[in-house]
C-alpha positions in Angstrom: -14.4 13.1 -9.1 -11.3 11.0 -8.6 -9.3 14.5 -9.9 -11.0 16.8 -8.1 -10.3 14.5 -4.5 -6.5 14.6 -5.8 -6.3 17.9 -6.1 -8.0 19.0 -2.9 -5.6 16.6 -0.9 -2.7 18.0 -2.7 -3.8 21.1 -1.5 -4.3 20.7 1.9 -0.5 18.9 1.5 0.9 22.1 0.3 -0.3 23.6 3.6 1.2 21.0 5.7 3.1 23.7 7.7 0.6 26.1 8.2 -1.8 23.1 9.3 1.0 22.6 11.7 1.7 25.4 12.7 -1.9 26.2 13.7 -1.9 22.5 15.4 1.1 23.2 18.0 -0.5 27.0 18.6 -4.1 25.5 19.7 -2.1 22.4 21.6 -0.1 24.7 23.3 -3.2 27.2 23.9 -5.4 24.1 25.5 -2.4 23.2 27.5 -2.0 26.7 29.2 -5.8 26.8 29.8 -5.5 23.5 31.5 -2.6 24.5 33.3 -3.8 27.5 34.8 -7.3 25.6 35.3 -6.3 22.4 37.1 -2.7 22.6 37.8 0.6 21.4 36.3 0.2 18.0 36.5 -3.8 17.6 34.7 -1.9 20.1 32.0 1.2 17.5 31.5 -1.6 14.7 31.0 -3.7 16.9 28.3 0.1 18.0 26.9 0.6 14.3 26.3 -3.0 13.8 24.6 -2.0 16.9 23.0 1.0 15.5 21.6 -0.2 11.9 20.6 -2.6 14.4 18.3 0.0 16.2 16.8 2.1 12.9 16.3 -1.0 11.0 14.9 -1.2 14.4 12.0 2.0 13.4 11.2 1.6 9.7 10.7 -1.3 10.1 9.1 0.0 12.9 6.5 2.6 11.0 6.1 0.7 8.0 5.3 -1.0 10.3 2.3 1.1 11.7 1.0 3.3 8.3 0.3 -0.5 7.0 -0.6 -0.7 9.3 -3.1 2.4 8.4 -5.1 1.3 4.9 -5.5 -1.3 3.4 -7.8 -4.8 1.8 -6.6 -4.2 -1.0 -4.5 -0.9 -0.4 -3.6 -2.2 3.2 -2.2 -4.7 1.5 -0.3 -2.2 -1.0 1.4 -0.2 2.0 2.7 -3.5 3.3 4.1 -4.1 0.4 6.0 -0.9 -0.1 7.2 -0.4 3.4 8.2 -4.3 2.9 9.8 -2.4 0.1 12.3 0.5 1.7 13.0 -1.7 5.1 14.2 -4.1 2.2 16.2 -0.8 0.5 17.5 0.9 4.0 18.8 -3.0 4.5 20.7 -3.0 1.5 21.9 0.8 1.4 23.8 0.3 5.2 24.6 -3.1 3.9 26.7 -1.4 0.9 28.2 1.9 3.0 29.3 -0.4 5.5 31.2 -2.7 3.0 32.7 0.2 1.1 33.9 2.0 3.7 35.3 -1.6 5.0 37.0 -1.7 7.8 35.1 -5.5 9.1 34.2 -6.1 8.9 30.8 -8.9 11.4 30.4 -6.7 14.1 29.7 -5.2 12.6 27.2 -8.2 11.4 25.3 -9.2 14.9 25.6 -6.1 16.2 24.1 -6.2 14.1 21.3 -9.7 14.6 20.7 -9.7 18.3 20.6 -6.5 18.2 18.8 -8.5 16.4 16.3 -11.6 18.9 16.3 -9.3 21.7 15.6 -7.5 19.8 12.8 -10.7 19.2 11.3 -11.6 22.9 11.3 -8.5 23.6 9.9 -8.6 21.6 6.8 -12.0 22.7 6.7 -11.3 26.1 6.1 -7.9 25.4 3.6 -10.0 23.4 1.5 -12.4 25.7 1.6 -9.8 28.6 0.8 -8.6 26.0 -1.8 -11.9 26.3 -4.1 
């Protein structure tokens, strides 16, 4: 079991860019569909949800693939602490836009759907993948 896992995370890693790719295309797809829904600044908001999404990939690929090169507990550690930084870059994102009055429902959004697609995306490679 513990191979098979391996295997299908190293392939999804060896389609890093074309998960990324596909990431930026829909972001920048919601964004315009925002933009031409509710105005500039509701699509600058969801652009920033948008964003944190595409960031948190990164950290968290990132995150997995330096997991990966370590053994057992020592992978898990770099989990966790890649886990809290993700939480930690939510968390002052939040408290920025709250402080400077900015809704944050746009960029929940934004990350959220970011997040749906991504799923679907890996979805599909891993799928591809077998």
């Amino acid at each position: 079991r513990k191979s098979t896992m391996n295997k299908m995370v190293q392939d999804v890693l060896a389609s890093f860019k074309t998960v990324l790719f596909r990431h930026a295309f829909f972001s920048l797809c919601i964004v315009s569909l925002v933009l031409f829904s509710r105005g500039l600044e509701s699509a600058l908001i969801w652009a920033a949800g948008c964003a944190w999404g595409f960031i948190d990939t990164l950290m968290m690929f990132r995150g997995v693939r330096k997991g990966m090169t370590m053994e057992g507990e020592k992978s898990l550690q770099e989990m966790h602490r890649t886990l809290i930084k993700r939480l930690a870059f939510a968390v002052m994102l939040v408290m920025v836009m709250l402080k400077l009055g900015l809704s944050v429902f746009g960029v929940f959004m934004g990350f959220i759907l970011s997040h749906i697609f991504l799923l679907c995306n890996l979805i599909i490679i891993a799928g591809r993948k077998r």
